[in-house]
C-alpha positions in Angstrom: 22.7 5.0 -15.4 21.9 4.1 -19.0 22.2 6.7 -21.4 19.3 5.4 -22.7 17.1 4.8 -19.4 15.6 8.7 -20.5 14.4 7.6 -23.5 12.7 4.4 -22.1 11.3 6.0 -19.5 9.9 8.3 -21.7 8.4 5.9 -24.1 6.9 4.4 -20.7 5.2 6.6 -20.1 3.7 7.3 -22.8 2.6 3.9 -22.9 0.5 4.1 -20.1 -1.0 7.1 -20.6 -2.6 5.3 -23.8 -4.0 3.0 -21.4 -7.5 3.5 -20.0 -7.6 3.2 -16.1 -10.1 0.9 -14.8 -10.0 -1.6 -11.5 -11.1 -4.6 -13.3 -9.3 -5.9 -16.3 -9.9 -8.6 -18.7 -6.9 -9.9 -20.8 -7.5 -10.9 -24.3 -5.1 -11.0 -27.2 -5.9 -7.2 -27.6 -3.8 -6.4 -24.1 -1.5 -9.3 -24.1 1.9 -8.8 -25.1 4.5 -11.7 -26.3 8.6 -11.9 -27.0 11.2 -14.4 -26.5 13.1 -14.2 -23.4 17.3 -14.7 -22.8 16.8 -17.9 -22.9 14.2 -18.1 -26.2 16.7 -15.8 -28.1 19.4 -18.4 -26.9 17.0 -21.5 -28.0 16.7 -20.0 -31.2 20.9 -19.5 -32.3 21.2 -23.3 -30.8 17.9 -24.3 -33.2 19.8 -22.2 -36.4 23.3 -24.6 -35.6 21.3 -27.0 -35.6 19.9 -26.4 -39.0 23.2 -25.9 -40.2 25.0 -28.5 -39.3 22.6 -30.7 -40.4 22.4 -29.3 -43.8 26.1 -29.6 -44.1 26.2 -33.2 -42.4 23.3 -34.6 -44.0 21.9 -35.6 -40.5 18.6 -36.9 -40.7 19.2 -37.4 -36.9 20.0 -33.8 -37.0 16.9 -32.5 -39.0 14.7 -34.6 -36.1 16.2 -32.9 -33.3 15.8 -29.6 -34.8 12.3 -29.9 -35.4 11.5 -31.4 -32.6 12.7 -29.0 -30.9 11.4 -26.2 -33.3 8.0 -27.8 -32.4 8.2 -27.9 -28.7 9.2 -23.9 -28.6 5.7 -23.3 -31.1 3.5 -25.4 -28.4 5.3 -23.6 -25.4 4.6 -20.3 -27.1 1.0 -21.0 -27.5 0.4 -22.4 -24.2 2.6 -19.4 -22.3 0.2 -16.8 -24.5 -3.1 -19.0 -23.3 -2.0 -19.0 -20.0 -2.6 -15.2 -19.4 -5.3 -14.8 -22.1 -8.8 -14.8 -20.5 -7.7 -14.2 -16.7 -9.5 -11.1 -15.0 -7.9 -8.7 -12.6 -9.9 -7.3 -9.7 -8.3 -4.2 -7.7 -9.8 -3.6 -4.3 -9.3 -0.1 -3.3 -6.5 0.5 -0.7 -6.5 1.5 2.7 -4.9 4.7 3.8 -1.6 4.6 5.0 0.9 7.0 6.5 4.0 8.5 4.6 6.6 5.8 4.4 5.0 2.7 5.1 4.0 0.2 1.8 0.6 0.0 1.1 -0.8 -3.5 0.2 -3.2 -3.6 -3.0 -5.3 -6.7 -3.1 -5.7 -8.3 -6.2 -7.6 -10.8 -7.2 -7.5 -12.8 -10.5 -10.2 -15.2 -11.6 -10.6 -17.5 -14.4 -13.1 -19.4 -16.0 -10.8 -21.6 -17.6 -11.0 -25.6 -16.9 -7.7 -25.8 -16.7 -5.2 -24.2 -14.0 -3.1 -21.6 -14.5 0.6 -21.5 -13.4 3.2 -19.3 -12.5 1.0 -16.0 -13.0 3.7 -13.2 -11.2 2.4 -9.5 -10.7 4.4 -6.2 -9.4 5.0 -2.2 -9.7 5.6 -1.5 -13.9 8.1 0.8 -12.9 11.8 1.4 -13.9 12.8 1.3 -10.6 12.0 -2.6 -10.2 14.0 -4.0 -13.0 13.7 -7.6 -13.0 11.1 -10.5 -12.3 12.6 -10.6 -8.5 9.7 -8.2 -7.2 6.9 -9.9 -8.6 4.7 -11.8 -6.7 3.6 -15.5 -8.2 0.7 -17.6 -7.7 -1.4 -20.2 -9.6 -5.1 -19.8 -10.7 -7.4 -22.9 -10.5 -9.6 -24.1 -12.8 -12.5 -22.2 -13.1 -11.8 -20.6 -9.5 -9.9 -17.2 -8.4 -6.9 -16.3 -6.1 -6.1 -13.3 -3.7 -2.7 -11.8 -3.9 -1.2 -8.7 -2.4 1.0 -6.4 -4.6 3.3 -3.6 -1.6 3.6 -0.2 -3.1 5.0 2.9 -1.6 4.5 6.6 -1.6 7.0 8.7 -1.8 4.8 11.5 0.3 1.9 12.3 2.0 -1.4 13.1 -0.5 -3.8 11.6 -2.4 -1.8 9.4 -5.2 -3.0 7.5 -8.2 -1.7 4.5 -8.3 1.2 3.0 -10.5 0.9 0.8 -13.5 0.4 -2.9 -12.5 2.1 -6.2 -14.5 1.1 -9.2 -15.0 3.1 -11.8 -16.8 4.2 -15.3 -17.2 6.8 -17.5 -18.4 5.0 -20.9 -18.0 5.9 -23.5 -19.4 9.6 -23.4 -20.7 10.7 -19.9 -20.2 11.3 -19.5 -24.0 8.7 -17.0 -24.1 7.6 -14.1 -21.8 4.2 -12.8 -22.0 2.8 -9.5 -20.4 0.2 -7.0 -19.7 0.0 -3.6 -18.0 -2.8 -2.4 -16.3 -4.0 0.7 -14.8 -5.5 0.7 -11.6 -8.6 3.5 -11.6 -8.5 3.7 -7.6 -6.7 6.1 -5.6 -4.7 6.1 -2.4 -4.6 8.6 0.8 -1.1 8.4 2.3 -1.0 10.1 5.7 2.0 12.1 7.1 4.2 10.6 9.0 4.1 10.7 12.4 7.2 11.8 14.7 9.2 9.2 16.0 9.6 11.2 19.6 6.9 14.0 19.9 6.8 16.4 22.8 3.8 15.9 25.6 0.1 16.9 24.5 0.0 21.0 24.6 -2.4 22.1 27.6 -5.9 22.2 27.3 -8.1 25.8 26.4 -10.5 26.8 28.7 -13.9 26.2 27.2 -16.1 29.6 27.2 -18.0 30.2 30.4 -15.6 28.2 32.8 -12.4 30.2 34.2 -9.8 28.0 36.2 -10.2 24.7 33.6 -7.6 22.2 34.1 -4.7 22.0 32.2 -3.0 18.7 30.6 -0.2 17.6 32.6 3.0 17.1 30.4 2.1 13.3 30.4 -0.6 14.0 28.2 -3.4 13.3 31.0 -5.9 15.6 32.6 -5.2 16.9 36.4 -8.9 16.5 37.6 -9.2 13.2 38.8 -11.4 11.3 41.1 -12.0 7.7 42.6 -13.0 5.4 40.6 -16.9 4.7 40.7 -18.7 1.2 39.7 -19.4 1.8 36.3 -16.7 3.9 34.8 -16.4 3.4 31.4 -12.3 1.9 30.9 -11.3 4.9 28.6 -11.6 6.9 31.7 -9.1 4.8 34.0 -6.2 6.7 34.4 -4.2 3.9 33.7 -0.7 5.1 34.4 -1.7 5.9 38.3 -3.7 1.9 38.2 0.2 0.5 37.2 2.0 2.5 39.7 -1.2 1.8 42.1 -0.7 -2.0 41.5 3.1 -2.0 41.8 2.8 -0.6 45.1 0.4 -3.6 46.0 -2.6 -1.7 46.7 -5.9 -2.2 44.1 -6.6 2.1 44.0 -8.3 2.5 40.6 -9.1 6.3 39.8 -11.0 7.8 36.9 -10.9 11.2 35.3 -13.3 13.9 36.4 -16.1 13.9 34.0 -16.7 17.7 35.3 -13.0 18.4 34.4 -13.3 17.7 30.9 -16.1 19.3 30.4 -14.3 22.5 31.4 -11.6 22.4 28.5 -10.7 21.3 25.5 -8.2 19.3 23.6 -7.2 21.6 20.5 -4.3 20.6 18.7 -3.2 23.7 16.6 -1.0 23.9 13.3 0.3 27.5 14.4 1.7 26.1 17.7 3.6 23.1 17.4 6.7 24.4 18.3 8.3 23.8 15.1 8.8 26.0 11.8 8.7 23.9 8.7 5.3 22.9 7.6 5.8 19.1 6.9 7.2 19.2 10.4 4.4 20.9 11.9 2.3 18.1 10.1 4.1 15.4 11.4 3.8 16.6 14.6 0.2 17.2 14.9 -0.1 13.5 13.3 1.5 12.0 16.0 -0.5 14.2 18.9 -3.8 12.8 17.2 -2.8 9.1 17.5 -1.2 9.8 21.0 -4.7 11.8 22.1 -6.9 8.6 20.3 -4.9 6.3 22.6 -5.5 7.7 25.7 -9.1 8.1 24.8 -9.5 12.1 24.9 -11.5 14.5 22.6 -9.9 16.4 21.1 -9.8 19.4 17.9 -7.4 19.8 15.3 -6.6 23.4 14.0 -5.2 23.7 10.2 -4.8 26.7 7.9 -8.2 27.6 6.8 -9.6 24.2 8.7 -11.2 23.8 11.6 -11.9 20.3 13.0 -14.3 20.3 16.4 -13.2 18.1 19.1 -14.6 14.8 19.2 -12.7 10.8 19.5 -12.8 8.0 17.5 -12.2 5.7 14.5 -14.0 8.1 12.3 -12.8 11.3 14.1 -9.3 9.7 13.7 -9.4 9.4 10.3 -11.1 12.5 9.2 -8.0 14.8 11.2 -5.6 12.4 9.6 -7.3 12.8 6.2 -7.5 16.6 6.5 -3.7 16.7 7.6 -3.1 14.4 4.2 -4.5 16.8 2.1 -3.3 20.2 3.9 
């Protein structure tokens, strides 16, 4: 590492910590930043030889070319600094995601410009992307707007702010590269991340006021079934038994007992997950919800200090997954 990748990460951040966070940003000479890139620096020696050598030579050819040339990096710089001056940025807020997986922020940028707008690249401002190769690129039209998905991810579970954005261009000659960063107000809820091979469901509790409840098998599935009945909703189907059912070429469909369920409950419980470590124990429990979800069960979640009622579920789902997040 640099001896000096310290210092610039320092002066990073404290860059961005000048900058106000907001999910809509409008670029104007104020936030847009311009310098010469490898290849402007390298424009500019040849440009100086030039000059030189035409001085010494008396080359009127000389003088043209230089100028000319001189010329044609002003314009460039002009039109590279126009190019990102008077887009607008609009963040919309990310889904959750779980630990480990990228989370796609969708951006989109708009202009009111006649004129199109090439080769606008955005990406992570982060020192650990160096380089123009994680950017993503696409065009503006003229006075129109384009959606485009910037991956980012988390390092762990939580709620996390998210990291400085850039937007730059080196349209049209690559003499010039011009910049902005922007700060993204909205947040993001990383979940934990499931285990890869988790144990069977633990057993049902008996609910109060009915001894002799049935357990959950070890594959995850109540014991108390019954045939199935015109009318059973599909969650019920025991779907497992239907497959084995069919393989053996009969058509024997059974449900699970209604009266069954009703005598226990799914609780899924922090302080008995068979493991030690707490990320572990969240992990777990994360996979046990989206195992339960599948299979269509209620069920409860038990956290330290939280207590989460049995119930199924998009929302139910997400408010377990959300309070195992933030745990």
């Amino acid at each position: 590492m640099s001896p000096l990748a310290p210092l610039r990460q320092r002066l990073r951040r404290w860059f961005h910590e000048r900058l106000p966070r907001s999910d809509t940003l409008l670029l104007h000479q104020h936030n847009v930043y311009i310098l010469p890139t490898r290849a402007g620096w390298m424009l500019a020696f040849t440009l100086l030889l030039l000059l030189v050598g035409s001085i010494n030579y008396q080359l009127n050819l000389g003088y043209l070319l230089t100028f000319l040339l001189a010329g044609s990096a002003v314009v460039g710089m002009h039109v590279c600094h126009a190019n990102l001056r008077g887009l607008s940025l609009h963040l919309t807020p990310p889904s959750a995601v779980h630990a480990g997986q990228p989370a796609l922020l969708g951006i989109r940028l708009a202009s009111e410009r006649k004129t199109p707008r090439y080769g606008i690249g955005l990406g992570v401002d982060d020192d650990a992307t160096t380089g123009d190769a994680h950017l993503a690129w696409t065009d503006v039209p003229a006075q129109g707007s384009t959606q485009l998905q910037v991956a980012w991810t988390a390092a762990r579970r939580g709620q996390h702010a998210l990291p400085a954005l850039t937007a730059l261009t080196l349209f049209p000659l690559g003499t010039f590269r011009v910049w902005t960063v922007w700060r993204p107000a909205a947040q993001l809820l990383v979940y934990p991340a499931p285990e890869a091979h988790p144990p069977p469901l633990p057993p049902g509790e008996p609910q109060p006021g009915f001894a002799g409840s049935a357990s959950v098998q070890s594959t995850g599935e109540f014991d108390g079934v019954r045939a199935y009945r015109r009318g059973d909703p599909q969650k019920t189907i025991v779907w497992k038994k239907a497959a084995q059912s069919f393989a053996a070429g009969r058509n024997d469909l059974v449900s699970r007992d209604a009266l069954s369920s009703q005598r226990q409950q799914l609780w899924l419980d922090h302080a008995r997950c068979g493991v030690s470590d707490h990320e572990a124990r969240l992990s777990r429990l994360t996979a046990w919800v989206l195992m339960a979800e599948r299979m269509g069960l209620d069920y409860g979640l038990r956290l330290p200090g939280q207590e989460i009622p049995p119930d199924q579920g998009s929302a139910h789902r997400a408010r377990c997954l959300e309070a195992m997040a933030l745990c």
